[in-house]
C-alpha angles and dihedrals in degrees: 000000000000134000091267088049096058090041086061095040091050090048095050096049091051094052082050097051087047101050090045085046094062087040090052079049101041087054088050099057085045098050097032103018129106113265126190093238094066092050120089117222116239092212111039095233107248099227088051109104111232115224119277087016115146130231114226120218111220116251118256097248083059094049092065099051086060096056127080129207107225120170125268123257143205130224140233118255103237115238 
């Protein structure tokens, strides 16, 4: 193996070592880093359901006002 040929395989092996060196560090952030699951939130966020919290169902009456009456329409036959 010539001079050029170690050059290259220096070179490789660095990149390689490198690119190993940010995934060791990468796993490591994912098994020991913070995560914002661990972390408690200092407000409870208002739109979070608590447990055991129950949904309620609008009234009817409340239903109705959501809804809007458009026309009815007709479709096109597909060719």
């Amino acid at each position: 193996m010539g001079m050029g040929g170690r050059v290259d395989l220096v070179r490789r092996l660095d990149e390689e070592l490198d690119s190993t060196k940010r995934q060791l560090d990468w796993f490591r952030r994912q098994m020991f880093g913070q995560r914002s699951e661990r972390r408690l939130p200092t407000e409870p966020d208002p739109r979070q359901m608590l447990l055991g919290e129950m949904i309620v169902e609008p009234t009817a009456q409340e239903a109705e006002q959501k809804h809007q009456k458009v026309p009815a329409h007709t479709r096109r036959v597909a060719r």
